[in-house]
C-alpha positions in Angstrom: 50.3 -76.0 -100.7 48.2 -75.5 -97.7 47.2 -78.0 -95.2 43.6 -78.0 -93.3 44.3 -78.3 -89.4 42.0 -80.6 -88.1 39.0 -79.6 -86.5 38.7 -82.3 -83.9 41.7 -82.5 -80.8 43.1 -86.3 -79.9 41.0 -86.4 -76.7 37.7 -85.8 -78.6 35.5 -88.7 -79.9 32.5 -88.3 -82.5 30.7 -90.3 -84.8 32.6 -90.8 -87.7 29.4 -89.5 -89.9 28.8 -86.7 -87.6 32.6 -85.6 -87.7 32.4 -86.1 -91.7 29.8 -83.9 -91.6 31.1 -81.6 -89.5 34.4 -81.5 -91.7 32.6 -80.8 -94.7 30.6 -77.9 -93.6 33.2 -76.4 -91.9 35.5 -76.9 -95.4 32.5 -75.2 -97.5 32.4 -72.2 -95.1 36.2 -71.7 -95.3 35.9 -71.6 -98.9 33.0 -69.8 -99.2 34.8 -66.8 -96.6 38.1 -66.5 -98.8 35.7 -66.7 -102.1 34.0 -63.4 -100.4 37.2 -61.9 -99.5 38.9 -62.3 -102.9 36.2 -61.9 -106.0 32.6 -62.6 -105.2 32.1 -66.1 -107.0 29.1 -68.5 -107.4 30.1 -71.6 -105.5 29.4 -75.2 -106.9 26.9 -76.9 -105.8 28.2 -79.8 -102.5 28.7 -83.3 -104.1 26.2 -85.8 -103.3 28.6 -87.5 -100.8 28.2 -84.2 -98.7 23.8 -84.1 -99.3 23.7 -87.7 -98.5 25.7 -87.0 -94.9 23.1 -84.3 -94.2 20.4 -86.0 -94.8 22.0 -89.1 -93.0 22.2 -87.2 -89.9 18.8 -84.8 -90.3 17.5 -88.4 -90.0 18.9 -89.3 -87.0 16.1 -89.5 -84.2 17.3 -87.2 -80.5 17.5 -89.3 -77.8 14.6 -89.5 -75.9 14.7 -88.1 -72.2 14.2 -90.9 -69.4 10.4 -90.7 -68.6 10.9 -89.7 -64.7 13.1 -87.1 -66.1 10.8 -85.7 -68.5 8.2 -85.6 -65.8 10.4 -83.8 -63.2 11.3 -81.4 -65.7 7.6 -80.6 -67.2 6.4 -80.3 -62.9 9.9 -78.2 -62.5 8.5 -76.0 -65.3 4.9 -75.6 -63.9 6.1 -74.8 -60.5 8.0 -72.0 -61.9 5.7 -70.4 -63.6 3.6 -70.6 -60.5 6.2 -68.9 -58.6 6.2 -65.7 -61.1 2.8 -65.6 -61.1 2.6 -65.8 -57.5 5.3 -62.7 -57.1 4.0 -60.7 -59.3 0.4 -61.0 -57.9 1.5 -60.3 -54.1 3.4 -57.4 -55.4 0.3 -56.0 -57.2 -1.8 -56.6 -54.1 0.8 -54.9 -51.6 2.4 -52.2 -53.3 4.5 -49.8 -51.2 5.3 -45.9 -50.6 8.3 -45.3 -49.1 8.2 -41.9 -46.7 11.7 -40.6 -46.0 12.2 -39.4 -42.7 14.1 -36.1 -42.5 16.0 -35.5 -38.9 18.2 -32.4 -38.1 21.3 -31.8 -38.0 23.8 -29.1 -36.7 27.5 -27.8 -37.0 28.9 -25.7 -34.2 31.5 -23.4 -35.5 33.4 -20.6 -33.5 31.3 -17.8 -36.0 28.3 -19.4 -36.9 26.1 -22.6 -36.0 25.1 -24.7 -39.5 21.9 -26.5 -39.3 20.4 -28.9 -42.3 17.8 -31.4 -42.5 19.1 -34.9 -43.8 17.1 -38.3 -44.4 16.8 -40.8 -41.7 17.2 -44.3 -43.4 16.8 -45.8 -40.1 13.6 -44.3 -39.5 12.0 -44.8 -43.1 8.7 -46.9 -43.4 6.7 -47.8 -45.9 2.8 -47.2 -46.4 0.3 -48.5 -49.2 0.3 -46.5 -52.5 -3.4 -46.3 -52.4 -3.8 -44.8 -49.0 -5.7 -41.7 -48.8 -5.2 -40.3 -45.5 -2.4 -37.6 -44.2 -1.1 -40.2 -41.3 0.4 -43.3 -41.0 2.2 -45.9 -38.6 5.6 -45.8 -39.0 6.1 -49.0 -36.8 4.3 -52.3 -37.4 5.0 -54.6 -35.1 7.0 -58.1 -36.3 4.5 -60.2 -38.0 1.8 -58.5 -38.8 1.6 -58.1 -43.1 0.0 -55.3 -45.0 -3.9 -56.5 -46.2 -5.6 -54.0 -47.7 -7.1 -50.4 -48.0 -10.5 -50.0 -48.1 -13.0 -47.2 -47.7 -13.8 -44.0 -49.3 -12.9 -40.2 -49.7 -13.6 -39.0 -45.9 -12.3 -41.9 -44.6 -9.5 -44.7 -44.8 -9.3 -48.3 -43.4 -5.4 -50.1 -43.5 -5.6 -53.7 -42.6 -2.5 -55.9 -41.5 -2.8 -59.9 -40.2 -0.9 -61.8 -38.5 1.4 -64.1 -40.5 0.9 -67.1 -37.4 -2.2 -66.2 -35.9 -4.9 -65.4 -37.9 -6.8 -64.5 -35.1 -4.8 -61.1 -34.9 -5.7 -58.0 -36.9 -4.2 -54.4 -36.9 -6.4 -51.6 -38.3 -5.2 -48.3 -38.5 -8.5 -45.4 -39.3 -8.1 -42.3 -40.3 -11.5 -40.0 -40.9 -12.3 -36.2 -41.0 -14.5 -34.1 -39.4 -17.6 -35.4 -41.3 -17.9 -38.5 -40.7 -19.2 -40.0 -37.1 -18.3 -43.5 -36.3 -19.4 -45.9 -34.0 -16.5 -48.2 -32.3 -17.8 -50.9 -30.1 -16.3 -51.4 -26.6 -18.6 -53.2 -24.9 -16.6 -55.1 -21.9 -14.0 -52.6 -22.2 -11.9 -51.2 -19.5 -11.6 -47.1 -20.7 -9.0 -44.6 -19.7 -8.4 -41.2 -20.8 -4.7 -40.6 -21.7 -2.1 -38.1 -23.5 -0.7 -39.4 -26.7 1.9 -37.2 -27.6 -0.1 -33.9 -26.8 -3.6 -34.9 -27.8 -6.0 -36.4 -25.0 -6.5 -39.8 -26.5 -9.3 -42.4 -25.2 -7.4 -46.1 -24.7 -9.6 -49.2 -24.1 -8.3 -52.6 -23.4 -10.0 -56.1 -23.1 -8.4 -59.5 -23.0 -5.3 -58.6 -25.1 -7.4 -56.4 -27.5 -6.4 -52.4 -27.7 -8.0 -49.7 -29.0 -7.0 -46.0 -28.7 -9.1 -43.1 -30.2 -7.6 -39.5 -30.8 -7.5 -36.3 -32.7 -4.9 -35.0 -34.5 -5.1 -31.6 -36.7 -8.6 -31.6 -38.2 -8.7 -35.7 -38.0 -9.9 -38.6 -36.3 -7.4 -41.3 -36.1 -8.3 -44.9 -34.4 -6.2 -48.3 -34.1 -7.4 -51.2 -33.1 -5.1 -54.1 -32.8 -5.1 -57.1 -30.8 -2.1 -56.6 -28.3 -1.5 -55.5 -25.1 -1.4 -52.1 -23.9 2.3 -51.3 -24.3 2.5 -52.1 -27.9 -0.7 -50.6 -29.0 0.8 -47.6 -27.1 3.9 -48.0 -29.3 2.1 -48.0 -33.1 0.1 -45.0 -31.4 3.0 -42.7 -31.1 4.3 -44.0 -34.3 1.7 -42.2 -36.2 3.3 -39.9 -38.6 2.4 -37.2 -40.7 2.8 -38.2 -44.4 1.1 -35.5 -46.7 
């Protein structure tokens, strides 16, 4: 004759109509699994002792959370939804390119010198999806935060702000030979200088810069408000993308 093990250990405590119930469904499986196993037969029907537990404890009200609880949870809830919708709309508002880099690299050997191009992690940057110019600052300096693009076909407007002062802006422009623009600099000090080959014009007033230069067919103008070494610095940064 076989014995049921018990389904409940020593150490653990239930309701005594909660661990009735619990016996009896788990008995009614059992049998039901070796009634599969063996030859498929309709089971009887449970006893009334076994629907009157079920519906004892179908009846048997949750306990209710703690009302601070419930309200903590409901705010916890609403906060995080807040947070995904938050994420997903910065994401869709700053979306990134990244532009790899390539740098060269060489192999001396006694018969022959072995020369590859490789990409420069270090010197990857990122630049918006949407822009529609052929260069790009590849250094943005610490706190400034992508904006927007704006303008058209013949010519394109990136805008960054400053994270703690939103009295500093960085605009990067980059035009073609079609368009003329107008850049104010009244109160300016102007200097002609040479940015990395090109004659560039640099003008500088009360910690705002602004350099102006040509590069391959286009027109390419920051304006950011820093000092003259760090406007110098995106400057030089520009990069060729397309």
């Amino acid at each position: 004759m076989r014995h049921e093990k018990p389904i409940f250990g020593p150490k653990e405590r239930m309701p005594r109509d909660a661990e009735r119930l619990r016996q009896a469904l788990y008995l009614a499986a059992l049998r039901e699994a070796e009634a599969d196993e063996a030859d498929p037969q309709p089971l009887p029907p449970p006893s009334a002792k076994t629907l009157a537990l079920i519906r004892r404890a179908s009846r048997r009200p949750r306990p209710a959370l703690p009302p601070r609880l419930a309200g903590a949870i409901r705010i916890a809830a609403a906060a995080l939804a807040l947070l995904f919708i938050g994420i997903g709309t910065a994401m869709a508002l700053s979306a990134q390119l990244r532009i790899t880099v390539l740098r060269l690299l060489w192999r001396v050997t006694p018969q022959y010198t072995e020369l590859r191009l490789a990409p420069d992690e270090a010197a990857a940057f990122d630049v918006p999806a949407d822009w529609p110019g052929e260069y790009y600052p590849s250094f943005i300096p610490e706190g400034y935060r992508f904006y927007a693009v704006s303008g058209g076909e013949q010519i394109g407007i990136a805008t960054y702000t400053n994270v703690s002062d939103s009295e500093k802006i960085l605009r990067f422009i980059e035009s073609d030979q079609n368009t003329v623009s107008k850049v104010d600099t009244e109160g300016y000090s102007i200097e002609t200088i040479d940015l990395r080959g090109s004659e560039a014009m640099l003008a500088r007033k009360s910690g705002h810069s602004k350099i102006i230069w040509q590069q391959a067919g286009k027109m390419l103008l920051l304006s950011v408000t820093e000092d003259r070494q760090t406007a110098l610095k995106i400057a030089e940064s520009v990069t060729r993308i397309k």
